[in-house]
C-alpha positions as CSV (number, residue, x, y, z in Angstrom):
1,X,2.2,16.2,16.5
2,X,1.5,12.3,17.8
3,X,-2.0,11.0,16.9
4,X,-3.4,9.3,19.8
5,X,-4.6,5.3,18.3
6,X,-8.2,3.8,18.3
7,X,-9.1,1.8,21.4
8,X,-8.9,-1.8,20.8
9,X,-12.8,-2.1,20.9
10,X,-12.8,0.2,18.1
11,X,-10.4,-2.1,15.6
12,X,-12.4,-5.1,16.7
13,X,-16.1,-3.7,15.9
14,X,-14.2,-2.1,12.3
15,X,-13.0,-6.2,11.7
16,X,-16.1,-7.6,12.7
17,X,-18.1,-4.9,10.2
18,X,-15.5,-5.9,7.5
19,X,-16.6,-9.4,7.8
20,X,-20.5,-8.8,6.8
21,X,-22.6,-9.8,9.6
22,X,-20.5,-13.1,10.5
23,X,-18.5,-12.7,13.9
24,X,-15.1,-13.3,14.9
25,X,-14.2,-16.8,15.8
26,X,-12.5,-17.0,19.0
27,X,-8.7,-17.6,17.5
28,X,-9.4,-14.8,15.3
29,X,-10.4,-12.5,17.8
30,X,-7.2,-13.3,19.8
31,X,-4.9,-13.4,16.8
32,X,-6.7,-9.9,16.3
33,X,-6.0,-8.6,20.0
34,X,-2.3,-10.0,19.3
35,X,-2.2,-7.7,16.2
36,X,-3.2,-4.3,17.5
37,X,0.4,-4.2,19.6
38,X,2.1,-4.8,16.0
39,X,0.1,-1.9,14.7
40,X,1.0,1.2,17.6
41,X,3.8,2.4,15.0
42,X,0.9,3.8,13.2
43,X,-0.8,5.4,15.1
44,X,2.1,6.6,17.4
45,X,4.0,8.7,14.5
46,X,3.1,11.6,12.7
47,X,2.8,9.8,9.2
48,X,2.2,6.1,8.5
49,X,2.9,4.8,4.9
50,X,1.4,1.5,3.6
51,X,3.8,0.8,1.1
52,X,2.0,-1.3,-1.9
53,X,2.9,-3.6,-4.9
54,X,4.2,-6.5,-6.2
55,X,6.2,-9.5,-3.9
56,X,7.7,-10.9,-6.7
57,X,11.4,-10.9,-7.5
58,X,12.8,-7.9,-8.0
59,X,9.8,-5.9,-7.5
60,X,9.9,-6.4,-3.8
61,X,13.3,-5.0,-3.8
62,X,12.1,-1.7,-4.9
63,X,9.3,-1.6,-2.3
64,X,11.8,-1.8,0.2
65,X,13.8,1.1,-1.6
66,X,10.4,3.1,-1.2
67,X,9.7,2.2,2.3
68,X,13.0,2.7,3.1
69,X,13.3,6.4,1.7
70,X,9.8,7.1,3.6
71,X,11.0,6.0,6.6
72,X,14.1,8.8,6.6
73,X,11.7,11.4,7.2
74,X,11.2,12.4,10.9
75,X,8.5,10.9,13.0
76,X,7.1,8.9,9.7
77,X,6.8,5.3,9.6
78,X,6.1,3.0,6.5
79,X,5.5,-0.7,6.0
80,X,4.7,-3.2,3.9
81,X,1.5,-5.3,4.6
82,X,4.2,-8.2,5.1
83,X,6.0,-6.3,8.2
84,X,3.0,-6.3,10.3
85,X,3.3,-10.6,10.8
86,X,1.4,-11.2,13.3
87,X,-1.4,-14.5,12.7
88,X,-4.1,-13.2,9.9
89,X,-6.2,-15.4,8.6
90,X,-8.0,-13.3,6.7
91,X,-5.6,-10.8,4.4
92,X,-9.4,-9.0,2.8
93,X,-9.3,-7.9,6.8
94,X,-5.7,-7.0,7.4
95,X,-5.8,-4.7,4.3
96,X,-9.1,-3.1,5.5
97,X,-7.8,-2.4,8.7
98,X,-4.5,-1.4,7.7
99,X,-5.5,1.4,4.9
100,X,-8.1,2.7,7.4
101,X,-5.8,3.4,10.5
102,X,-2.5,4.7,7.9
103,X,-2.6,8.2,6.7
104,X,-0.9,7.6,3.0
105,X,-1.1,4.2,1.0
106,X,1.4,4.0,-1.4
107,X,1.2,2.3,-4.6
108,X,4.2,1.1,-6.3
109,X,3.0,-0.3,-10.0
110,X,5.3,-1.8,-12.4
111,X,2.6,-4.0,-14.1
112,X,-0.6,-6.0,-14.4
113,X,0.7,-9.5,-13.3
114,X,0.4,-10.2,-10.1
115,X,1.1,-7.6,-7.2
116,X,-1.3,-5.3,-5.6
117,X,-4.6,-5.3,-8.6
118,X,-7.3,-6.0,-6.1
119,X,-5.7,-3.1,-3.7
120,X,-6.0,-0.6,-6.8
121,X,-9.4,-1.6,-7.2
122,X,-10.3,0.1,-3.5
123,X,-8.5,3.2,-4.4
124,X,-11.0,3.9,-6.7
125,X,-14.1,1.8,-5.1
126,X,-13.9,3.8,-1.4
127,X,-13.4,7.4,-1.3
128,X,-11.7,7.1,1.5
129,X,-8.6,5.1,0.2
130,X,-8.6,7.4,-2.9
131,X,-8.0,10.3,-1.1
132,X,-4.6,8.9,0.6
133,X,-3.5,7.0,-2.1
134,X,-0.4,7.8,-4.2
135,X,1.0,5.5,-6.9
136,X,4.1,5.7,-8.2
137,X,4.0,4.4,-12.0
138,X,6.9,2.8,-14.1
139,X,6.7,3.7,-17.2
140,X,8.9,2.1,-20.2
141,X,8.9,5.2,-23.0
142,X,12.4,5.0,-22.8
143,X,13.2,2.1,-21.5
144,X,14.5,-1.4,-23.7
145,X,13.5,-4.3,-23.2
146,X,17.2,-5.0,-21.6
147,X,16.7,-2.9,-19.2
148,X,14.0,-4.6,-17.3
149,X,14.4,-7.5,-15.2
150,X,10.7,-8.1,-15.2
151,X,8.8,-10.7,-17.3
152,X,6.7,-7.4,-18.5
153,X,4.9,-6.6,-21.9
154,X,6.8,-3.2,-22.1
155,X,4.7,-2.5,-24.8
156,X,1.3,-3.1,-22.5
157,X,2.4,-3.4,-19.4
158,X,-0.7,-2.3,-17.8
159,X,-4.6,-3.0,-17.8
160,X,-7.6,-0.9,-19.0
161,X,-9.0,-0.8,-15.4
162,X,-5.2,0.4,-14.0
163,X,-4.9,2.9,-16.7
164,X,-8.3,4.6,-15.8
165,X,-7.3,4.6,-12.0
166,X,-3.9,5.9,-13.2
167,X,-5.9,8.8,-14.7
168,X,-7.7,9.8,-11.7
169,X,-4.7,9.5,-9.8
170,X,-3.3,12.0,-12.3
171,X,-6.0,14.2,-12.6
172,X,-5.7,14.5,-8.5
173,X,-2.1,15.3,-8.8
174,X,-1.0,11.9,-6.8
175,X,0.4,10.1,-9.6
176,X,4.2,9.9,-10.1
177,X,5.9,8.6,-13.2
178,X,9.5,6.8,-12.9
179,X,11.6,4.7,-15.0
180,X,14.7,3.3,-13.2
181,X,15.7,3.0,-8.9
182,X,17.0,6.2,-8.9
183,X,13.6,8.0,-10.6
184,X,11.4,5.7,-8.6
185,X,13.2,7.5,-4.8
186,X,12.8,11.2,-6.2
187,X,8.8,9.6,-6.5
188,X,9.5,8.4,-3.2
189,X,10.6,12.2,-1.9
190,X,7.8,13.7,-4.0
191,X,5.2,12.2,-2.1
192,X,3.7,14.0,1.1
């Protein structure tokens, strides 16, 4: 079933809230009105996917193998926050407006350096996000150090504030565990 899209008031008034009582300046708001075009894939298919994680080298490449798998399913459609590129000045406001309108934000973790570690933050900070959110976790039990072609502390590769969202992700069922490409698309297919 299509889902009919916000009106364009709507996104505006959700921006200007997201900016805490300071207004839209006239570029914005036209950059913004610019935008909402980019954005009808997500609210013209049946499932939207914000694909999360890290831009670095290679980690992007594996966000592309997860939005790509996503986007095999029927009327589904999945992006990275890159793919929308129309003029945003304020990135706080594109990822707001982004999670709100998509109906799954997935998280692809490999680490703590760099990536996506203020995103993981509102998974857990707004009910809302949590709900949606799936992360797909690399793990390293198995792995050797030779077999990673990230600069990653296999032995730590994650933060105490990660690891407790990674538990409440598990605890909801929404928490997938992978090691190599081929494990991380089965994650891919696992998720709704």
């Amino acid at each position: 079933m299509k889902k009919t899209g916000p009106a364009r008031e709507e996104i505006i008034e959700r921006a200007e809230e997201y900016l805490h009582e300071t207004s839209l300046t006239p570029e914005e708001y036209e950059a913004l009105k610019q935008s909402i075009a980019e954005l009808s894939p997500i609210f013209t298919t049946e499932s939207a996917y914000f694909v999360l994680g890290s831009y670095g080298q290679p980690e992007i490449y594996r966000l592309h193998l997860v939005k790509d798998r996503l986007n095999r399913r029927a009327d589904a459609y999945a992006f990275l926050m890159v793919d929308i590129r129309s003029e945003w000045v304020n990135t706080y406001l594109k990822f707001r407006l982004l999670a709100d309108y998509t109906d799954y934000i997935v998280g692809v973790s490999e680490h703590d350096q760099g990536g996506f570690l203020v995103e993981q933050g509102y998974f857990t900070a707004l009910e809302k996000y949590f709900a949606k959110t799936h992360v797909l976790k690399r793990e390293y039990t198995d792995v050797g150090a030779e077999d990673v072609d990230t600069n990653v502390d296999i032995e730590n590769p994650y933060s105490g504030m990660q690891t407790a969202i990674f538990d409440m992700l598990a605890n909801a069922d929404r928490l997938y565990m992978w090691q190599f490409e081929d494990d991380l698309l089965e994650c891919a297919e696992a998720v709704p």
